[in-house]
C-alpha angles and dihedrals in degrees: 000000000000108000121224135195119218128271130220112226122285117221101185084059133100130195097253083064091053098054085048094066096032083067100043077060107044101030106034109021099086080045093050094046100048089049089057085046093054094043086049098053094046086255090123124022110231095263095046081045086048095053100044085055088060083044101058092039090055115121096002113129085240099070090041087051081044092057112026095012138127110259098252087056096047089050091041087055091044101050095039091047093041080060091062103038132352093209091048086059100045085055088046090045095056102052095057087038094046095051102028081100088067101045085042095049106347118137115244085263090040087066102035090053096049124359087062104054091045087049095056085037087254085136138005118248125207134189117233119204117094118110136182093245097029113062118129076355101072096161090068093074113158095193117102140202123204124192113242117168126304081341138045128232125236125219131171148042140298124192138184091034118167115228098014103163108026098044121109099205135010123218084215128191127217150141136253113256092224117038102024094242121138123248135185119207134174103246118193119232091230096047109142100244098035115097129170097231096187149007123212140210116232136193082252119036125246143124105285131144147133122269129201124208123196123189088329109179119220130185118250073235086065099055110103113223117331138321113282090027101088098098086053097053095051094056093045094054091043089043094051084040098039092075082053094056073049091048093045091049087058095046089049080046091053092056096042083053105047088048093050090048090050090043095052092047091055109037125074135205137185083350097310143101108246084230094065090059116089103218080066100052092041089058081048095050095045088047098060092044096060083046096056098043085046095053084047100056095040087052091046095060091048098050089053097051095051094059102049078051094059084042091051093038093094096047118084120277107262134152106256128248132241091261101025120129088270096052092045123067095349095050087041081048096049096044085056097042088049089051108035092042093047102040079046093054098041080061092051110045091044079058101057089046090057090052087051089057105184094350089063096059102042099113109253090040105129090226085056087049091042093047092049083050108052102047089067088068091069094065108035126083090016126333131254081256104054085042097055090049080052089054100044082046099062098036090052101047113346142064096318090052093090096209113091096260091118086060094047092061 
Protein backbone atom coordinates (compact mmCIF):
# COMPACT_ATOMS: atom_id res chain seq x y z
CA UNK A 1 0.00 0.00 0.00
CA UNK A 2 1.18 3.48 -0.89
CA UNK A 3 1.81 5.34 2.36
CA UNK A 4 0.54 9.15 2.82
CA UNK A 5 1.23 11.78 5.13
CA UNK A 6 -1.77 14.18 6.28
CA UNK A 7 -2.97 17.41 4.61
CA UNK A 8 -3.94 20.19 5.93
CA UNK A 9 -7.35 21.55 4.28
CA UNK A 10 -7.40 22.95 1.29
CA UNK A 11 -9.62 26.03 0.84
CA UNK A 12 -9.26 26.64 -2.89
CA UNK A 13 -10.85 22.66 -3.22
CA UNK A 14 -14.56 21.21 -4.01
CA UNK A 15 -15.94 17.84 -3.54
CA UNK A 16 -16.02 16.99 -6.77
CA UNK A 17 -11.70 17.36 -6.42
CA UNK A 18 -11.71 15.21 -3.67
CA UNK A 19 -13.41 12.57 -5.16
CA UNK A 20 -11.09 13.01 -7.85
CA UNK A 21 -8.37 12.05 -5.94
CA UNK A 22 -10.21 9.67 -3.80
CA UNK A 23 -10.54 7.71 -7.04
CA UNK A 24 -6.59 8.19 -8.57
CA UNK A 25 -5.97 6.34 -5.10
CA UNK A 26 -8.41 3.71 -4.84
CA UNK A 27 -8.90 2.86 -8.40
CA UNK A 28 -4.98 3.43 -10.31
CA UNK A 29 -2.92 3.32 -8.32
CA UNK A 30 -2.29 -0.89 -8.21
CA UNK A 31 -2.39 -0.30 -12.37
CA UNK A 32 0.13 2.50 -12.25
CA UNK A 33 2.31 0.77 -10.08
CA UNK A 34 2.48 -2.56 -11.81
CA UNK A 35 3.13 -0.84 -14.92
CA UNK A 36 6.16 0.83 -13.27
CA UNK A 37 7.02 -2.81 -11.94
CA UNK A 38 6.95 -4.22 -15.14
CA UNK A 39 9.03 -1.12 -16.89
CA UNK A 40 11.31 -1.50 -14.19
CA UNK A 41 12.03 -5.52 -14.63
CA UNK A 42 12.56 -5.27 -18.67
CA UNK A 43 9.21 -6.77 -18.95
CA UNK A 44 8.02 -3.66 -21.09
CA UNK A 45 10.54 -1.15 -23.15
CA UNK A 46 9.80 2.47 -22.26
CA UNK A 47 7.37 3.16 -25.56
CA UNK A 48 5.29 -0.27 -25.15
CA UNK A 49 5.23 1.08 -20.76
CA UNK A 50 4.15 4.43 -22.06
CA UNK A 51 1.65 3.29 -23.76
CA UNK A 52 0.14 0.85 -21.23
CA UNK A 53 0.02 3.99 -18.83
CA UNK A 54 -2.33 5.72 -21.46
CA UNK A 55 -3.78 2.70 -21.52
CA UNK A 56 -4.65 2.34 -18.17
CA UNK A 57 -5.70 6.13 -17.86
CA UNK A 58 -8.25 5.70 -21.00
CA UNK A 59 -11.77 6.44 -20.26
CA UNK A 60 -11.19 7.45 -16.66
CA UNK A 61 -12.73 10.81 -15.79
CA UNK A 62 -8.85 11.91 -14.91
CA UNK A 63 -7.54 11.96 -18.16
CA UNK A 64 -10.81 13.65 -19.43
CA UNK A 65 -10.36 16.37 -16.42
CA UNK A 66 -6.45 16.20 -17.77
CA UNK A 67 -7.52 17.21 -21.29
CA UNK A 68 -10.91 19.36 -21.27
CA UNK A 69 -10.90 19.94 -17.66
CA UNK A 70 -11.11 23.03 -15.16
CA UNK A 71 -7.39 23.99 -13.77
CA UNK A 72 -7.88 22.64 -9.91
CA UNK A 73 -8.81 19.24 -11.41
CA UNK A 74 -5.96 19.09 -13.81
CA UNK A 75 -3.40 20.03 -10.68
CA UNK A 76 -5.41 17.61 -8.18
CA UNK A 77 -4.76 14.56 -10.98
CA UNK A 78 -1.34 15.58 -11.39
CA UNK A 79 -0.34 15.77 -8.26
CA UNK A 80 -2.46 12.35 -6.97
CA UNK A 81 -1.20 10.33 -9.95
CA UNK A 82 2.65 11.91 -9.67
CA UNK A 83 2.34 10.13 -6.04
CA UNK A 84 1.98 6.78 -7.62
CA UNK A 85 4.40 6.94 -10.58
CA UNK A 86 6.40 9.77 -12.03
CA UNK A 87 6.31 8.26 -15.54
CA UNK A 88 2.39 7.69 -15.26
CA UNK A 89 2.13 11.57 -14.72
CA UNK A 90 4.40 12.75 -17.38
CA UNK A 91 1.97 10.48 -19.92
CA UNK A 92 -0.93 11.99 -18.22
CA UNK A 93 0.77 15.54 -18.45
CA UNK A 94 1.17 15.50 -22.01
CA UNK A 95 -2.20 14.72 -23.17
CA UNK A 96 -3.75 17.58 -21.52
CA UNK A 97 -0.28 19.76 -22.58
CA UNK A 98 -0.22 18.35 -26.47
CA UNK A 99 -3.70 19.15 -27.17
CA UNK A 100 -4.38 22.27 -24.73
CA UNK A 101 -3.75 24.36 -28.35
CA UNK A 102 -7.00 22.79 -29.62
CA UNK A 103 -8.95 23.22 -27.00
CA UNK A 104 -7.38 26.76 -26.78
CA UNK A 105 -7.93 27.61 -30.55
CA UNK A 106 -8.80 24.43 -32.21
CA UNK A 107 -11.92 24.49 -35.04
CA UNK A 108 -14.68 22.63 -34.18
CA UNK A 109 -13.02 19.76 -36.50
CA UNK A 110 -10.20 20.50 -35.37
CA UNK A 111 -11.43 19.26 -31.98
CA UNK A 112 -13.48 16.60 -32.85
CA UNK A 113 -10.43 14.99 -35.04
CA UNK A 114 -8.13 15.25 -32.63
CA UNK A 115 -8.91 16.97 -28.60
CA UNK A 116 -11.30 14.31 -28.14
CA UNK A 117 -9.50 11.39 -28.80
CA UNK A 118 -6.65 12.60 -26.79
CA UNK A 119 -9.21 13.41 -24.06
CA UNK A 120 -10.76 9.60 -23.85
CA UNK A 121 -6.59 8.28 -24.53
CA UNK A 122 -7.79 7.31 -28.39
CA UNK A 123 -4.43 9.01 -29.49
CA UNK A 124 -1.42 10.50 -27.88
CA UNK A 125 -0.97 13.96 -28.18
CA UNK A 126 2.79 15.95 -28.10
CA UNK A 127 3.79 19.35 -27.96
CA UNK A 128 6.23 20.56 -30.66
CA UNK A 129 8.38 23.59 -29.94
CA UNK A 130 11.86 22.95 -28.54
CA UNK A 131 14.77 23.64 -30.73
CA UNK A 132 18.30 23.31 -30.45
CA UNK A 133 18.80 26.75 -30.64
CA UNK A 134 15.13 27.91 -28.95
CA UNK A 135 14.73 26.78 -25.69
CA UNK A 136 13.67 29.48 -22.88
CA UNK A 137 14.13 31.30 -25.65
CA UNK A 138 10.79 30.16 -27.94
CA UNK A 139 10.92 33.19 -30.33
CA UNK A 140 13.96 31.92 -31.73
CA UNK A 141 12.14 29.11 -33.65
CA UNK A 142 14.13 27.79 -36.57
CA UNK A 143 11.06 25.78 -38.18
CA UNK A 144 9.49 27.25 -40.93
CA UNK A 145 6.36 27.17 -42.68
CA UNK A 146 6.01 28.12 -46.26
CA UNK A 147 2.74 28.66 -47.99
CA UNK A 148 2.16 26.37 -50.75
CA UNK A 149 -1.13 26.27 -52.08
CA UNK A 150 -4.06 25.63 -50.29
CA UNK A 151 -1.45 24.13 -47.78
CA UNK A 152 2.28 25.18 -46.12
CA UNK A 153 5.28 23.21 -46.01
CA UNK A 154 7.11 22.36 -42.95
CA UNK A 155 11.00 22.29 -42.63
CA UNK A 156 13.26 21.88 -39.54
CA UNK A 157 13.93 20.15 -36.28
CA UNK A 158 12.38 19.69 -32.89
CA UNK A 159 14.05 18.32 -30.19
CA UNK A 160 13.32 17.35 -26.65
CA UNK A 161 9.85 16.34 -27.56
CA UNK A 162 8.11 14.60 -25.32
CA UNK A 163 6.44 11.64 -26.65
CA UNK A 164 8.30 11.46 -30.00
CA UNK A 165 7.70 8.39 -31.05
CA UNK A 166 4.43 7.24 -29.50
CA UNK A 167 2.66 10.02 -29.99
CA UNK A 168 -0.40 10.14 -32.75
CA UNK A 169 -0.42 14.27 -33.54
CA UNK A 170 1.95 17.29 -32.65
CA UNK A 171 0.67 20.78 -31.73
CA UNK A 172 3.75 21.99 -33.54
CA UNK A 173 5.36 25.83 -33.62
CA UNK A 174 6.94 27.50 -36.41
CA UNK A 175 7.51 30.56 -38.38
CA UNK A 176 6.40 31.83 -41.75
CA UNK A 177 9.09 31.63 -44.30
CA UNK A 178 8.38 34.71 -45.46
CA UNK A 179 7.40 37.34 -42.87
CA UNK A 180 9.03 36.01 -39.70
CA UNK A 181 5.50 35.54 -37.77
CA UNK A 182 4.88 32.58 -35.76
CA UNK A 183 2.47 30.05 -36.67
CA UNK A 184 0.96 26.48 -34.78
CA UNK A 185 -0.27 23.79 -36.82
CA UNK A 186 -1.68 19.75 -35.97
CA UNK A 187 0.90 17.63 -37.61
CA UNK A 188 0.09 13.86 -38.08
CA UNK A 189 2.34 11.53 -36.99
CA UNK A 190 2.22 9.92 -40.02
CA UNK A 191 2.57 13.06 -42.17
CA UNK A 192 4.86 12.23 -45.32
CA UNK A 193 7.95 14.65 -44.55
CA UNK A 194 7.91 14.32 -40.34
CA UNK A 195 10.66 11.43 -38.72
CA UNK A 196 11.60 10.87 -35.23
CA UNK A 197 15.45 10.97 -35.75
CA UNK A 198 16.32 9.93 -32.28
CA UNK A 199 15.29 8.77 -29.10
CA UNK A 200 17.18 9.76 -25.77
CA UNK A 201 17.89 8.45 -22.50
CA UNK A 202 16.98 10.78 -19.49
CA UNK A 203 17.78 10.86 -15.54
CA UNK A 204 14.16 9.89 -15.32
CA UNK A 205 12.78 7.66 -17.87
CA UNK A 206 10.12 8.65 -20.44
CA UNK A 207 9.36 8.80 -24.45
CA UNK A 208 11.60 12.11 -25.85
CA UNK A 209 13.36 12.61 -28.86
CA UNK A 210 14.09 15.06 -31.90
CA UNK A 211 12.23 14.97 -34.80
CA UNK A 212 13.14 16.27 -38.33
CA UNK A 213 10.48 17.46 -40.95
CA UNK A 214 11.23 17.89 -44.53
CA UNK A 215 9.17 19.28 -46.61
CA UNK A 216 6.05 17.82 -44.30
CA UNK A 217 2.57 19.03 -45.93
CA UNK A 218 -0.19 20.12 -43.73
CA UNK A 219 -3.39 21.00 -44.50
CA UNK A 220 -4.52 25.27 -44.08
CA UNK A 221 -7.17 23.15 -41.88
CA UNK A 222 -4.35 22.24 -39.78
CA UNK A 223 -3.12 25.72 -38.93
CA UNK A 224 -4.24 26.75 -35.08
CA UNK A 225 -5.52 30.24 -34.83
CA UNK A 226 -4.18 32.70 -37.29
CA UNK A 227 -1.43 33.39 -38.69
CA UNK A 228 1.02 35.44 -36.31
CA UNK A 229 -0.56 33.91 -33.34
CA UNK A 230 1.44 30.84 -32.98
CA UNK A 231 3.94 32.14 -30.15
CA UNK A 232 0.54 33.15 -28.04
CA UNK A 233 -0.92 30.20 -28.20
CA UNK A 234 1.87 28.40 -27.01
CA UNK A 235 2.18 30.61 -23.55
CA UNK A 236 -0.73 30.47 -23.05
CA UNK A 237 -0.84 26.90 -23.22
CA UNK A 238 2.59 26.63 -21.01
CA UNK A 239 1.13 29.54 -18.51
CA UNK A 240 -2.57 27.62 -17.93
CA UNK A 241 -0.14 24.03 -17.82
CA UNK A 242 3.12 25.59 -15.68
CA UNK A 243 0.87 25.51 -11.87
CA UNK A 244 0.34 21.78 -12.93
CA UNK A 245 4.39 20.95 -13.27
CA UNK A 246 3.86 22.72 -9.77
CA UNK A 247 0.99 20.46 -8.95
CA UNK A 248 2.91 17.31 -10.15
CA UNK A 249 6.33 18.44 -7.88
CA UNK A 250 4.13 18.37 -4.89
CA UNK A 251 2.46 14.97 -5.79
CA UNK A 252 6.53 13.25 -6.47
CA UNK A 253 7.29 15.62 -2.14
CA UNK A 254 4.26 13.84 -0.56
CA UNK A 255 5.60 10.58 -1.32
CA UNK A 256 9.03 11.38 -0.38
CA UNK A 257 7.54 12.38 2.59
CA UNK A 258 5.31 9.73 3.45
CA UNK A 259 8.23 7.23 2.81
CA UNK A 260 10.77 9.31 5.15
CA UNK A 261 8.22 9.50 7.81
CA UNK A 262 7.57 5.30 7.51
CA UNK A 263 11.14 4.79 7.31
CA UNK A 264 11.97 6.91 10.63
CA UNK A 265 9.20 5.10 12.60
CA UNK A 266 10.68 1.74 11.73
CA UNK A 267 14.78 2.07 11.74
CA UNK A 268 16.88 2.36 14.73
CA UNK A 269 20.01 3.66 15.43
CA UNK A 270 22.27 3.79 18.34
CA UNK A 271 19.21 2.43 20.17
CA UNK A 272 17.01 4.69 19.04
CA UNK A 273 14.01 5.25 16.27
CA UNK A 274 15.06 7.66 13.95
CA UNK A 275 11.82 9.20 14.63
CA UNK A 276 12.72 10.09 18.75
CA UNK A 277 15.91 12.33 17.60
CA UNK A 278 15.27 15.77 16.96
CA UNK A 279 17.37 16.44 14.14
CA UNK A 280 14.93 14.00 12.56
CA UNK A 281 11.60 15.64 13.55
CA UNK A 282 12.90 19.04 12.85
CA UNK A 283 13.79 17.69 8.59
CA UNK A 284 10.15 16.36 8.89
CA UNK A 285 8.77 19.43 10.13
CA UNK A 286 10.47 21.53 7.73
CA UNK A 287 9.45 19.21 5.14
CA UNK A 288 5.80 19.50 5.60
CA UNK A 289 6.00 22.95 5.86
CA UNK A 290 7.52 23.54 2.43
CA UNK A 291 4.53 20.84 1.18
CA UNK A 292 1.84 22.66 2.50
CA UNK A 293 2.93 26.16 1.40
CA UNK A 294 3.63 24.52 -2.05
CA UNK A 295 -0.07 22.89 -2.40
CA UNK A 296 -1.18 26.05 -1.43
CA UNK A 297 0.49 28.14 -4.09
CA UNK A 298 -0.13 25.82 -6.74
CA UNK A 299 -3.90 25.87 -5.62
CA UNK A 300 -3.88 29.19 -5.43
CA UNK A 301 -2.94 29.73 -9.17
CA UNK A 302 -5.72 27.16 -10.29
CA UNK A 303 -8.00 28.30 -8.73
CA UNK A 304 -7.29 31.53 -10.20
CA UNK A 305 -7.22 30.42 -13.77
CA UNK A 306 -10.43 28.68 -13.60
CA UNK A 307 -12.36 31.80 -12.58
CA UNK A 308 -11.20 34.23 -15.03
CA UNK A 309 -12.29 31.19 -17.35
CA UNK A 310 -15.91 31.19 -16.14
CA UNK A 311 -15.59 34.77 -16.38
CA UNK A 312 -14.17 34.47 -20.18
CA UNK A 313 -16.78 31.34 -21.16
CA UNK A 314 -19.40 33.72 -22.64
CA UNK A 315 -16.76 35.86 -24.85
CA UNK A 316 -15.87 34.66 -27.91
CA UNK A 317 -13.04 31.91 -28.23
CA UNK A 318 -9.83 33.73 -29.08
CA UNK A 319 -5.94 32.99 -28.42
CA UNK A 320 -4.88 35.33 -25.62
CA UNK A 321 -2.67 38.05 -25.77
CA UNK A 322 0.58 38.73 -24.02
CA UNK A 323 -1.43 41.21 -21.17
CA UNK A 324 -5.10 39.69 -21.31
CA UNK A 325 -6.94 38.62 -17.96
CA UNK A 326 -5.36 35.12 -18.40
CA UNK A 327 -2.01 36.30 -18.82
CA UNK A 328 -2.35 38.60 -16.05
CA UNK A 329 -2.80 37.30 -11.96
CA UNK A 330 -3.34 33.99 -12.76
CA UNK A 331 0.04 33.69 -15.26
CA UNK A 332 2.05 35.89 -12.49
CA UNK A 333 0.19 32.90 -9.83
CA UNK A 334 1.23 29.91 -11.86
CA UNK A 335 4.82 31.10 -12.46
CA UNK A 336 5.05 31.34 -8.50
CA UNK A 337 3.32 28.20 -7.76
CA UNK A 338 5.94 26.26 -10.69
CA UNK A 339 8.85 27.75 -8.98
CA UNK A 340 8.16 27.82 -5.61
CA UNK A 341 6.50 24.00 -5.69
CA UNK A 342 9.41 22.56 -7.69
CA UNK A 343 12.47 24.36 -6.04
CA UNK A 344 10.30 23.18 -2.68
CA UNK A 345 10.18 19.16 -3.93
CA UNK A 346 13.45 18.93 -5.09
CA UNK A 347 14.22 19.85 -0.93
CA UNK A 348 12.28 17.47 0.09
CA UNK A 349 12.89 14.66 -1.67
CA UNK A 350 16.91 15.27 -1.33
CA UNK A 351 15.81 15.13 2.62
CA UNK A 352 14.23 11.93 2.78
CA UNK A 353 16.78 10.66 1.10
CA UNK A 354 19.07 11.89 3.69
CA UNK A 355 17.08 10.33 6.16
CA UNK A 356 17.34 7.19 4.07
CA UNK A 357 21.48 7.43 4.36
CA UNK A 358 22.89 4.43 2.06
CA UNK A 359 19.34 2.77 1.53
CA UNK A 360 18.21 6.01 -0.31
CA UNK A 361 20.66 5.86 -2.84
CA UNK A 362 20.68 1.69 -3.86
CA UNK A 363 19.17 1.95 -7.66
CA UNK A 364 15.22 0.56 -7.65
CA UNK A 365 14.53 2.54 -3.80
CA UNK A 366 11.66 4.41 -4.29
CA UNK A 367 13.47 7.60 -2.50
CA UNK A 368 16.41 7.06 -5.38
CA UNK A 369 13.36 6.92 -8.19
CA UNK A 370 11.62 9.73 -6.56
CA UNK A 371 14.76 11.78 -6.32
CA UNK A 372 15.73 11.09 -10.43
CA UNK A 373 12.15 12.17 -10.96
CA UNK A 374 11.70 15.14 -9.38
CA UNK A 375 14.88 17.16 -10.57
CA UNK A 376 13.43 17.16 -14.28
CA UNK A 377 10.40 19.65 -12.96
CA UNK A 378 12.77 22.43 -12.49
CA UNK A 379 13.59 22.75 -16.41
CA UNK A 380 10.75 22.05 -18.17
CA UNK A 381 8.08 24.34 -18.87
CA UNK A 382 10.20 27.11 -17.98
CA UNK A 383 12.93 26.99 -15.72
CA UNK A 384 13.29 28.42 -11.95
CA UNK A 385 15.16 30.87 -13.68
CA UNK A 386 12.78 32.08 -16.39
CA UNK A 387 10.17 31.99 -13.69
CA UNK A 388 11.82 33.99 -11.44
CA UNK A 389 12.57 36.91 -14.58
CA UNK A 390 8.62 36.47 -15.01
CA UNK A 391 8.22 37.25 -11.36
CA UNK A 392 10.77 40.36 -11.05
CA UNK A 393 8.87 41.49 -14.40
CA UNK A 394 5.68 41.84 -13.13
CA UNK A 395 6.61 43.13 -9.84
CA UNK A 396 8.66 45.65 -11.40
CA UNK A 397 6.33 46.94 -14.05
CA UNK A 398 3.30 44.64 -14.62
CA UNK A 399 0.34 43.32 -12.94
CA UNK A 400 2.29 42.53 -9.15
CA UNK A 401 3.60 46.05 -9.08
CA UNK A 402 0.60 47.35 -7.28
CA UNK A 403 0.76 50.93 -8.75
CA UNK A 404 -0.96 51.25 -11.50
CA UNK A 405 1.71 51.01 -13.59
CA UNK A 406 0.05 47.46 -15.37
CA UNK A 407 -2.88 49.67 -16.32
CA UNK A 408 -0.74 52.39 -17.66
CA UNK A 409 0.75 50.11 -20.30
Amino acid sequence: MIPRVAELPQPFLEERHRELARFVRTRLAEPLSAIDAEFAAGKLDESAAARAAVKALSGTRVLHEAVLGEARSLCVARAEVASISGFADTLLALQGLGSCPIRIAGTPAQRSRWLEPAAFGAKIAAFALTEAEAGSDARSLKTTARRDGDGYLLDGEKTLITNAGIADFYCLFARLADDERHVAFVVDADAPGLAVAERFSLLAPHPIGRIVLSGCRVAATQRLGAEGEGLALAFATLERFRASVGAAATGLASRALAEARRHVRARKQFGKLLADLQLTRSQIADAFVELELARLAVLRAAWLFDQEEQEESSAPRSVPGRGATVHGLAAAASSLAKLHATEAAFRIVDRALQLFGGRGVVVGSVVERLFREVRALRIYEGTSEIQRLILGRELLQGVLAGDGAADSG
